[in-house]
C-alpha positions as CSV (number, residue, x, y, z in Angstrom):
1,X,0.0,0.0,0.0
2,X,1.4,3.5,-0.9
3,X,0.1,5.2,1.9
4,X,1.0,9.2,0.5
5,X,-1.6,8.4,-2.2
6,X,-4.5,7.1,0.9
7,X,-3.9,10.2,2.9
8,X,-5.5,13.6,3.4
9,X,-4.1,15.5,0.1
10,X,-4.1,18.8,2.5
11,X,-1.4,17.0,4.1
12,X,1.3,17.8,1.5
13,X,1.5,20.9,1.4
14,X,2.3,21.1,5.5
15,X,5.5,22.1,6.6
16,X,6.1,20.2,10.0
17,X,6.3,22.8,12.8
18,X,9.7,22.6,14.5
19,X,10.0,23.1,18.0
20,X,12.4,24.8,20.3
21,X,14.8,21.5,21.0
22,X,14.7,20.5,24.4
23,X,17.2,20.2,27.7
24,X,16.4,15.9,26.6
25,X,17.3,16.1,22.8
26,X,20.9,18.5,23.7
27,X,21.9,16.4,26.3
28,X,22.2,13.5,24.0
29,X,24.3,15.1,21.7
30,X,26.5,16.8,24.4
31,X,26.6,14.9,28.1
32,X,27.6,16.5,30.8
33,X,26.2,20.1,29.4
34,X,24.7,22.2,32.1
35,X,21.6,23.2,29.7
36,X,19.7,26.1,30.1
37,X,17.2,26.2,27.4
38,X,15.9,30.1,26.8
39,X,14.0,28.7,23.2
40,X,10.7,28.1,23.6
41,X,9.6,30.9,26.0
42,X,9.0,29.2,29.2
43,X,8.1,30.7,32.3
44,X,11.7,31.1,34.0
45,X,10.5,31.1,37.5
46,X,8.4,27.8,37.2
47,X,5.3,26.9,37.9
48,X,2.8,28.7,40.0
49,X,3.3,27.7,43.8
50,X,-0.5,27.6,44.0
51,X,-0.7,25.7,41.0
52,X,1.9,23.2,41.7
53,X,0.1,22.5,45.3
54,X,-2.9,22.3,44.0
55,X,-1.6,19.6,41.6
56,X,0.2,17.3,44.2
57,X,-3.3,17.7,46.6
58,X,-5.5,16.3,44.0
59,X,-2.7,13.8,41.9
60,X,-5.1,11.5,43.2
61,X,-8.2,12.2,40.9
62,X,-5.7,10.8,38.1
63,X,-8.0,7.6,37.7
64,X,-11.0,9.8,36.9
65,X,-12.0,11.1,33.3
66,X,-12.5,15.2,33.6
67,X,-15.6,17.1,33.1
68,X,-16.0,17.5,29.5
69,X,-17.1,20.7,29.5
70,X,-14.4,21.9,32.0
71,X,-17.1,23.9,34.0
72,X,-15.1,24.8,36.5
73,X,-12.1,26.4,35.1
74,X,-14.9,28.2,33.0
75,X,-16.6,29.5,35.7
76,X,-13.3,31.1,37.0
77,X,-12.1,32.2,33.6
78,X,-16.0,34.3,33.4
79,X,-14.6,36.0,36.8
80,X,-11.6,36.9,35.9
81,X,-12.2,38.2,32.3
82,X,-16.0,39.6,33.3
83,X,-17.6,37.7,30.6
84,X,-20.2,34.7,30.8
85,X,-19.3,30.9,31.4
86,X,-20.5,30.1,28.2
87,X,-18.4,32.4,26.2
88,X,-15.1,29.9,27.2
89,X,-13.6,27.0,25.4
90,X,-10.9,25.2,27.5
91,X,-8.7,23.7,25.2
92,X,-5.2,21.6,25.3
93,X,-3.3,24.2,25.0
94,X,-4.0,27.5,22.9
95,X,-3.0,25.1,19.9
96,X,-6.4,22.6,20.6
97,X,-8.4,26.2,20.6
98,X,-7.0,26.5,17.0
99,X,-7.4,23.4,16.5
100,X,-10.8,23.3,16.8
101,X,-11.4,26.6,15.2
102,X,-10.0,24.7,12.3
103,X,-11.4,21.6,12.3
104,X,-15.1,23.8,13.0
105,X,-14.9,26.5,10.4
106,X,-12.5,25.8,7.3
107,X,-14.0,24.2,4.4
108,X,-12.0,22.8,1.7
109,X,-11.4,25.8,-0.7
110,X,-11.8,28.3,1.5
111,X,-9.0,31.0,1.9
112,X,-7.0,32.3,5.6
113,X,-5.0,35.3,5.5
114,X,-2.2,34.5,7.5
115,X,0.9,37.2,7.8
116,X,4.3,36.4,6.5
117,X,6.1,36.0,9.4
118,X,3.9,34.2,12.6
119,X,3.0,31.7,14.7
120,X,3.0,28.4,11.8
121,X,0.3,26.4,13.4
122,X,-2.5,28.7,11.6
123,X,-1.2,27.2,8.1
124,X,-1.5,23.8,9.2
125,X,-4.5,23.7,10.4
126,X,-5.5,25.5,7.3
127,X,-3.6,23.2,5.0
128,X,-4.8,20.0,6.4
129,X,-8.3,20.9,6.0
130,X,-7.7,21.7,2.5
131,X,-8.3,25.4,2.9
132,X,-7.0,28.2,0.7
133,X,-3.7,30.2,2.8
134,X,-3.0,33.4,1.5
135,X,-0.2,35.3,3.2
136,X,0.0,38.7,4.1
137,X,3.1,41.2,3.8
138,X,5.1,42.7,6.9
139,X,5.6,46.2,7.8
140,X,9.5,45.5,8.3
141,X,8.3,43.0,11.5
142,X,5.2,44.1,12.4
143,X,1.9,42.9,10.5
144,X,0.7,45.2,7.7
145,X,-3.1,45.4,8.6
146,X,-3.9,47.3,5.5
147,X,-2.2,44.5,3.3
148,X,-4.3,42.4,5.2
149,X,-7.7,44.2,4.2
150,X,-6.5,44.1,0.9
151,X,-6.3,40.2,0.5
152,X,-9.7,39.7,1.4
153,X,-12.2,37.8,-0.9
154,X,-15.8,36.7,-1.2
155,X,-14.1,33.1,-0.4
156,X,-11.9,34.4,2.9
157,X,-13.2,32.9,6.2
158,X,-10.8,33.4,8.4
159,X,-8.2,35.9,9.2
160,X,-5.4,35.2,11.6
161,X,-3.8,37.6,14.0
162,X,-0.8,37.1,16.5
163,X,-0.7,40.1,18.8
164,X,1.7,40.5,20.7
165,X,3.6,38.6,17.1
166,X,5.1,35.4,17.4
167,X,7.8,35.3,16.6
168,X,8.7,39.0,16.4
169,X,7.8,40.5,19.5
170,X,5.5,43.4,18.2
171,X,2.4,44.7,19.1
172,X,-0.6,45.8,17.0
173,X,-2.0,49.0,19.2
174,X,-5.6,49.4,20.2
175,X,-6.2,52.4,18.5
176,X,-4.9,50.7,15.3
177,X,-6.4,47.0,15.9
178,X,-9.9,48.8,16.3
179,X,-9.5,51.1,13.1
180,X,-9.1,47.4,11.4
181,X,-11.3,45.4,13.0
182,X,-14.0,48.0,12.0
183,X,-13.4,47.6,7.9
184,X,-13.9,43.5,8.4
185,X,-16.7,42.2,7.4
186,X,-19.0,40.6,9.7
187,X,-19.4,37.1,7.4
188,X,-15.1,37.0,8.1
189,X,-13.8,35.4,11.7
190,X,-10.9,37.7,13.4
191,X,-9.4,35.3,15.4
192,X,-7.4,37.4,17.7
193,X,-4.2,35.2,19.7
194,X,-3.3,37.1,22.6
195,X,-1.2,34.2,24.2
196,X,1.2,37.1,25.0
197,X,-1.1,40.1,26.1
198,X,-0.2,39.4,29.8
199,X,3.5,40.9,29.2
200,X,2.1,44.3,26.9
201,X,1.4,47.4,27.9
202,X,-2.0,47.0,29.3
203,X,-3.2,50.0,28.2
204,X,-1.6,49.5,24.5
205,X,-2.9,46.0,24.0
206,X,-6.4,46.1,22.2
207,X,-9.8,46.4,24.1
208,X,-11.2,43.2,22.5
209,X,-13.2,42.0,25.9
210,X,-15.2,44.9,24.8
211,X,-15.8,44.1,21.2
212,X,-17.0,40.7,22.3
213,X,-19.5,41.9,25.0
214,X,-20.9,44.5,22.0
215,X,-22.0,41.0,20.5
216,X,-19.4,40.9,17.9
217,X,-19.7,37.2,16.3
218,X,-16.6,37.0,13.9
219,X,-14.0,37.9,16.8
220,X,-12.3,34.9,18.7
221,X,-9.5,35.9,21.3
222,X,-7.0,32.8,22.6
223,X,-5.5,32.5,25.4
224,X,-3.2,30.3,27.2
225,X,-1.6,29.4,31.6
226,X,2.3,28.5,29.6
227,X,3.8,31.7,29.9
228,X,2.8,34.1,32.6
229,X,1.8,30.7,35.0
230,X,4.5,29.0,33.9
231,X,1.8,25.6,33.1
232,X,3.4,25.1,29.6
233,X,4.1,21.6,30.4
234,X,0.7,20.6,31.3
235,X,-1.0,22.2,28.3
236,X,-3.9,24.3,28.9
237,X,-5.5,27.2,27.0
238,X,-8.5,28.9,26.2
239,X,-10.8,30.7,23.8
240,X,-13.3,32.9,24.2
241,X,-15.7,34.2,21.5
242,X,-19.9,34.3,20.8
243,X,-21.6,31.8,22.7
244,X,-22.7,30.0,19.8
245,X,-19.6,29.6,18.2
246,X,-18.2,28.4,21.1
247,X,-21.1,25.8,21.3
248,X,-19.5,24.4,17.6
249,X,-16.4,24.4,18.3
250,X,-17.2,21.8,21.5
251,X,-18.8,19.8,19.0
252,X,-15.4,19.3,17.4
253,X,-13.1,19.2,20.2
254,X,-11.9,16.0,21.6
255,X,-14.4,15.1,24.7
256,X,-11.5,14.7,27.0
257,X,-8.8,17.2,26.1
258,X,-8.1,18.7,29.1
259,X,-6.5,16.5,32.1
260,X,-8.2,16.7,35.8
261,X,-5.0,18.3,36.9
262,X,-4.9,20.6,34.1
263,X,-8.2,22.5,35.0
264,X,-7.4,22.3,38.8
265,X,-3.7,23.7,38.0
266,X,-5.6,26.7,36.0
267,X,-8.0,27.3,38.5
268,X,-5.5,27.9,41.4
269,X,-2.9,30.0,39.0
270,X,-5.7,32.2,38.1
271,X,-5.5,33.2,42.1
272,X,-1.7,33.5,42.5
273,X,-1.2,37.1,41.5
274,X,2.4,37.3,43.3
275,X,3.5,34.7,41.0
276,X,2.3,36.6,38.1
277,X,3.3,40.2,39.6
278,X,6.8,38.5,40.4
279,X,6.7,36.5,36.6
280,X,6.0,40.6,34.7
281,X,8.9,42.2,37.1
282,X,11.3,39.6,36.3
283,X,10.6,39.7,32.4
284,X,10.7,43.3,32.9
285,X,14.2,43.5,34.3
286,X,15.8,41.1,32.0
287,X,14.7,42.7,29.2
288,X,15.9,46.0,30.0
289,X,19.2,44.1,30.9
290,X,19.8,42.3,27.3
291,X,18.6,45.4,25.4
292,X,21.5,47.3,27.2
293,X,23.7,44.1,26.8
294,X,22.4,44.0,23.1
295,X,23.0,47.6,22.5
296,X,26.7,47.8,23.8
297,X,27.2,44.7,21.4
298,X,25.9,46.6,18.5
299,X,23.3,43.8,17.7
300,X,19.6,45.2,15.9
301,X,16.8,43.6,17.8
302,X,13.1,44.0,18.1
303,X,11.9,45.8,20.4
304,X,9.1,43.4,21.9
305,X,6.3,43.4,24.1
306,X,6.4,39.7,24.9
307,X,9.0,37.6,27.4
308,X,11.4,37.2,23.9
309,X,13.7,39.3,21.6
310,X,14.6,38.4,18.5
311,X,18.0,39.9,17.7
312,X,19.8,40.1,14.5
313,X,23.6,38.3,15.0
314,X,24.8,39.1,11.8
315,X,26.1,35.6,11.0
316,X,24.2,32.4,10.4
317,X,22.0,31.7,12.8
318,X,22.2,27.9,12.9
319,X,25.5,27.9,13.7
320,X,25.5,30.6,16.0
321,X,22.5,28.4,17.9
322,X,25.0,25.6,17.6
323,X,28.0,27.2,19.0
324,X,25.7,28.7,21.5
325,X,24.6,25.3,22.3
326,X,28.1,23.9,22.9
327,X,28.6,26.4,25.6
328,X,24.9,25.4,27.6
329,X,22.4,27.6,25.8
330,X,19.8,26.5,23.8
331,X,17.7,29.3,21.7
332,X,15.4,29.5,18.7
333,X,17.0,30.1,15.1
334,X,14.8,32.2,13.2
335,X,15.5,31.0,9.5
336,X,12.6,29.2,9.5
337,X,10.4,32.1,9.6
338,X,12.5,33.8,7.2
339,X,15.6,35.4,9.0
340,X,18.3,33.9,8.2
341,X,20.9,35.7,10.6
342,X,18.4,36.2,13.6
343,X,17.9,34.1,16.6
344,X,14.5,34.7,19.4
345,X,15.9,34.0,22.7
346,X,13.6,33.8,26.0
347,X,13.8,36.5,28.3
348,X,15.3,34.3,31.5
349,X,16.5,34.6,35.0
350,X,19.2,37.3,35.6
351,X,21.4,34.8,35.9
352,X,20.4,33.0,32.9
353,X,20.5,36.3,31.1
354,X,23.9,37.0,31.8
355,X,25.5,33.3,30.7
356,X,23.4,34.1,27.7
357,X,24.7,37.4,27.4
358,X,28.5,35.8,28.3
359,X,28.1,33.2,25.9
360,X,26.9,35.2,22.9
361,X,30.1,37.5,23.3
362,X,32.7,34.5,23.0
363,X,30.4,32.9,20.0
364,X,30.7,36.4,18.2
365,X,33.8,37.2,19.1
């Protein structure tokens, strides 16, 4: 059996996402490597104390299959974010919220704008259901919102926005998302990822809680616990949008996607505000520190609203994540979002920061 020819053709045209590598994968090709890994933008304080208690108190629900609806987590989620229960999709991760959205709303044929340079699971998800992606120019790194409105077609159903961008680091503004949002029409889904918003400028980030509660149908904002509650190993996001579409896209998601410990780990992270107050002053710091570091070096970088900076080494950046990798540090190359000489490096401890810092200067020279 040639199994290529039995497959979903969508499948083809997908590009396998590649992860940041993990503290596992470079300790089997170097042993005996103190690793820090500042790729994947992890929370570098850890997990929520609240969380992590509330985990090892009920580790022995393990046996039990969750609530599907995970009722509970939604309840607090309404609380925090002042909006109903039933405007709340828990997912497995913020990638099971797109997931879904995919799987719910993306018929064969129909098109995605998707910007140049963000996060890649949109396209997949777009590609395996045999939709149409159409891809967007950048503003240098930012999204080009007007591009955007320009690539829009009786057939487009969705439109994709990372804000704060992964990978860049930049923020669309509120005044500017709103100006867009406005010239949408109503028959095209926004969906909005704020999987970042917790580290921007509060009062920069846009006021989409509000558009929702106006009754806005086509907007879907995403959400995840990995970064700011530091819960990326245990994989729990969420969505919220218009009641009814949330309703469809539990149809499609897998009954059981979210563990028992996952929703009792979100519940009790949404009440630990010193860990989060303690996660945005320690991001806060750091980045001031590498910009400085970054600046004295005479390295471009993007100026981010997000717990990463990309920055620009001049050189390869596969083997400067190589040579950066014999010396303990594992970061993100960026070639595969289309710059060839920049790596994205997680905003860390201070003292992870500075052995990044110390390690960069030897690799450059």
């Amino acid at each position: 059996m040639e199994i290529e020819k039995r497959v979903n053709p969508g499948i083809d045209s997908i590009k396998p996402y590649e992860p940041g590598k993990s503290v596992f994968e470079a300790g089997l090709e170097q042993q005996g490597v103190d690793f820090i890994k500042m790729a994947s933008n992890e929370n570098p304080l850890g997990v929520s104390p609240k969380a992590l208690a509330a985990i090892k108190e009920n580790a022995h629900l393990c046996y039990a299959y969750p609530e599907v609806s995970c009722a509970r987590l939604r309840t607090a989620l309404a609380k925090e974010f002042d909006l109903p229960p039933d405007m709340f999709i828990v997912g497995n991760g913020a990638d099971g919220i797109i997931y879904a959205l995919g799987l719910a709303l993306v018929n064969q044929d129909d098109e995605a704008v998707i910007p140049g340079i963000t996060f890649p699971y949109y396209e997949i998800v777009v590609r395996a259901m045999r939709g149409r992606v159409v891809q967007s120019t950048m503003r240098g790194f930012a999204i080009d919102l007007d591009d955007i409105l320009a690539r829009l077609t009786p057939k487009t159903k969705l439109i994709w926005i990372s804000n704060p961008n992964n990978p860049t680091g930049c923020l669309i503004p509120r005044d500017e998302f709103a100006r867009f949002y406005e010239q949408v029409p109503d028959n095209v889904f926004v969906v909005h990822d704020e999987v970042y918003a917790d580290f921007a400028p509060p009062e920069q980030m846009p006021d989409t809680r509000a558009l929702l509660k106006q009754g806005r149908a086509n907007l879907v904002l995403m959400r995840s616990f990995s970064k700011i509650y530091g819960l990326a190993g245990i994989r729990l996001g969420f969505g919220m949008a218009d009641p009814e579409l949330i309703k469809i896209l539990y149809k499609v998601r897998p009954p059981f996607d979210v563990s028992v410990l996952a929703e009792i780990a979100g519940c009790a992270a949404l009440c630990d505000r010193e860990f989060y107050a303690e996660t945005l002053n320690v991001n806060a710091r750091g980045k001031a520190y590498l910009y400085g570091e970054l600046q004295a070096l005479g390295l471009d970088y993007i100026p981010s609203a997000t717990n990463f900076i990309v920055l620009d080494t001049k050189r390869d950046c596969r083997a400067v994540a190589r040579q950066l990798q014999q010396k303990g540090i594992i970061i993100r190359p960026a070639d595969t979002y289309g710059m060839p000489t920049c790596i994205r490096v997680t905003i860390g401890s201070e003292k992870q920061n500075r052995r990044f810092v110390d390690a960069l200067k030897q690799v450059l020279g």
